[in-house]
N, C-alpha and C positions, 0 to 999 in steps of 0.2 A: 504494500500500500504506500503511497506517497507519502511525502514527508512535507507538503506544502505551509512554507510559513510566507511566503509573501501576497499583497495584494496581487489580486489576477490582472490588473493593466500594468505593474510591475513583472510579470513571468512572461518572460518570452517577450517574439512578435506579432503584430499583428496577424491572424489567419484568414479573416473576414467579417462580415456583422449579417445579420438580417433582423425583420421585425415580421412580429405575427400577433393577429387578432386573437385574444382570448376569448371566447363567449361559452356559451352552455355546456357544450361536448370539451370531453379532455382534450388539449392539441400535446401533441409534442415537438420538440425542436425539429426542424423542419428542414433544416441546413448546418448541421455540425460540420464545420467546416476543415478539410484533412490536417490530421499532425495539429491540430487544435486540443489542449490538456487543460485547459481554464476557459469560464465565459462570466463574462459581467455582465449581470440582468438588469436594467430600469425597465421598472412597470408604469405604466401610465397614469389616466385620471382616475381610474377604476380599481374598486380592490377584490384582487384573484388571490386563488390557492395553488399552491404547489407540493406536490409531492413526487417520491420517489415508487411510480407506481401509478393507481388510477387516482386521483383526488376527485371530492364531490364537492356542492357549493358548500358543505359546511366540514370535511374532511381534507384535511392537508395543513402546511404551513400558511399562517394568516398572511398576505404581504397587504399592507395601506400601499395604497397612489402615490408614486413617488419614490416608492423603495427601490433600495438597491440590492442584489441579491449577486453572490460569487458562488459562480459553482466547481466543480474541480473533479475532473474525471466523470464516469458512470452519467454522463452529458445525453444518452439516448435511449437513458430509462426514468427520466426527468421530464413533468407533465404539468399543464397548466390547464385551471378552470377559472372563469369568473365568478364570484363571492356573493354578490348579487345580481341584480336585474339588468344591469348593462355590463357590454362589452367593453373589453381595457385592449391596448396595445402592449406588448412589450419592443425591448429594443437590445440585442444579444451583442455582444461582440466577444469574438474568439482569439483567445492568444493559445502560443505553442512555444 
């Protein structure tokens, strides 16, 4: 298992970014981008759930509007729903 102690826009370089709609249905990342080992999440004005797994609107990690979230590794078993009634964006960016 990794040893990771730094921030993910601190490891490595850039890999690429993408954004994806969160709404009702789980998404998952959508474009993990190659030799990508970190990704930094901003979520938008909406607050979604995440987990490692399927999350539901009240099942997962809570994120508020705004948050930022770092993920590291295990990147395509990582799933988003939105929390309530509207749709959120996120905004991914990958380093390696």
């Amino acid at each position: 298992m990794s040893q990771q102690k730094a921030a993910a826009s601190a490891y490595g370089v850039l890999k690429g970014d993408e954004s994806l709609t969160v709404s009702s249905s789980a998404v998952a990342l959508a474009s993990v981008a190659t030799g990508a080992l970190t990704g930094l999440i901003t979520n938008g004005a909406e607050p979604i759930r995440v987990r490692w797994g399927t999350p539901t609107a009240s099942v997962g990690h809570y994120l508020n509007p705004y948050s930022v979230l770092e993920v590291f590794n295990s990147m395509a078993d990582i799933k988003f729903i939105r929390a309530g009634s509207s749709d959120s964006t996120i905004f991914v960016t990958y380093f390696g």
